[in-house]
C-alpha positions in Angstrom: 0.0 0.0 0.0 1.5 3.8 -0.8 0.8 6.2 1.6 0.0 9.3 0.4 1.9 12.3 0.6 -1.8 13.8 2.6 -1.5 10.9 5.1 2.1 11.9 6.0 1.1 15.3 6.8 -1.7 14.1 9.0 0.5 11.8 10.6 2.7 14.7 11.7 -0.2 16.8 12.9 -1.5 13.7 15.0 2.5 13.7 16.5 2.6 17.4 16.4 -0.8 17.6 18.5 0.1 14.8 20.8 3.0 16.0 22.1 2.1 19.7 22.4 -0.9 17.9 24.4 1.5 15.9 26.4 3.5 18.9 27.4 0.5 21.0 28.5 -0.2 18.3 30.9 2.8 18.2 32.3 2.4 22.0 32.7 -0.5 21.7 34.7 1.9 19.4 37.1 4.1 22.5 37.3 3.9 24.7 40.7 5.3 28.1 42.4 6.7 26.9 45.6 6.0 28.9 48.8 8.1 32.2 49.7 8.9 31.5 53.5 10.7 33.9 55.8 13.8 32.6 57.3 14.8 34.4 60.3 13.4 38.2 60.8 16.1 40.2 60.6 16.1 43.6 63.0 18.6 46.6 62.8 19.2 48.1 66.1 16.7 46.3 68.4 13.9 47.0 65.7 12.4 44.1 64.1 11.5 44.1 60.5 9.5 40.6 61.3 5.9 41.5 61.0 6.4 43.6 57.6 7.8 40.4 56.0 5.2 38.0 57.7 2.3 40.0 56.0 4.3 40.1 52.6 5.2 36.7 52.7 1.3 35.7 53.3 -0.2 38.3 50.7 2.5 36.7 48.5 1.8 33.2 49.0 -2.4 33.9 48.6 -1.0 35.3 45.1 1.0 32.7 44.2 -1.7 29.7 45.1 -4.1 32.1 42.4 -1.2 31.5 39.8 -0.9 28.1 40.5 -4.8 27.1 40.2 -4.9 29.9 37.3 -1.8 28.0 35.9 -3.6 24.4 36.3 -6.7 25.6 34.7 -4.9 27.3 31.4 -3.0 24.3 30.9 -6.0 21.2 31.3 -7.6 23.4 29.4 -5.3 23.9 26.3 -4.0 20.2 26.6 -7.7 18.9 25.9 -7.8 21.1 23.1 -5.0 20.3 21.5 -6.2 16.3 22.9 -8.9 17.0 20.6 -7.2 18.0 17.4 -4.9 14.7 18.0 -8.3 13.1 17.7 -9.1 15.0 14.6 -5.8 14.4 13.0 -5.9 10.9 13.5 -9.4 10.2 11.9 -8.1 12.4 8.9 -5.0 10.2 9.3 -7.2 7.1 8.7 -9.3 8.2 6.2 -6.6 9.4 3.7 -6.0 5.7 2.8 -8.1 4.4 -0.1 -9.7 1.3 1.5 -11.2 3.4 4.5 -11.9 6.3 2.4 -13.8 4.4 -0.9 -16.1 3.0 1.5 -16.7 6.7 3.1 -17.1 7.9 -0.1 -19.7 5.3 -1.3 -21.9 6.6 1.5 -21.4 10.6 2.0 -19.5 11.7 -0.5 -21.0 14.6 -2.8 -19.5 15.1 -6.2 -19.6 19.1 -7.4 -21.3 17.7 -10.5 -24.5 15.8 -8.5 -24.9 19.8 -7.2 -28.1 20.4 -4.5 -30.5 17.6 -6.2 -27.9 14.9 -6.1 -27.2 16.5 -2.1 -31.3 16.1 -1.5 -31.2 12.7 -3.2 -28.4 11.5 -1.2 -30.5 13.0 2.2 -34.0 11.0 1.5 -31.8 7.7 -0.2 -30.0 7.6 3.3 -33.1 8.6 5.6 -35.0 5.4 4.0 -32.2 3.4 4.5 -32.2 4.7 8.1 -36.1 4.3 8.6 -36.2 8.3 9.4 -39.5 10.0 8.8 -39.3 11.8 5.6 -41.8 14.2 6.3 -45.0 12.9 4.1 -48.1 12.8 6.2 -49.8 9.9 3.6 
């Protein structure tokens, strides 16, 4: 079987998409550690403590934000590109000529057929599906 030169494009997409996927999981993964205050340091007998404490609090609030901000960006990103693996692979699979012959024996309108082949197609597959077709007989 020849692969097409459409396939191999496809199949780098599907790679392309799966590891940019990958990564953005392992991003999620990814946190800001803590600030903590070693010891307070104070400059003759005045201690500079309490000033760093409430820094190092109102910094860590705003670094927990980044890291469930972080989290959120990244899931969400890495099931989009998830999705457009997906994608890639089903056009992957139908470049080759034994999946794709049978799809186009079912679906596929030709240019030529124009919107009367296209309704034709519609009520030839709704009988075969047993869908109503709309006649109230």
């Amino acid at each position: 079987m020849k692969i097409k030169p459409i396939a191999i494009i496809w199949l780098i997409f599907t790679l392309l998409f799966g590891f940019l996927s990958y990564y953005h999981y392992l991003q999620s993964k990814t946190k800001y550690p803590s600030f903590v205050v070693g010891k307070s340091p104070s400059v003759s007998g005045v201690y500079f403590g309490k000033p760093l404490e409430n820094f190092a609090k109102q910094f860590n609030d705003y670094l927990e934000e980044q890291n469930k901000s972080n989290y959120r960006v990244n899931i969400a990103t890495m099931l989009g590109y998830f999705i457009a693996t997906l994608a890639a692979l089903v056009s992957f699979l139908i470049s080759f000529d034994t999946i794709n012959k049978g799809v186009n024996d079912i679906y596929y309108l030709k240019y030529k057929d124009g919107l009367e082949g296209f309704i034709k197609r519609i009520l030839h597959l709704a009988k075969k599906a047993k869908l109503p077709s709309g006649n109230k007989d």
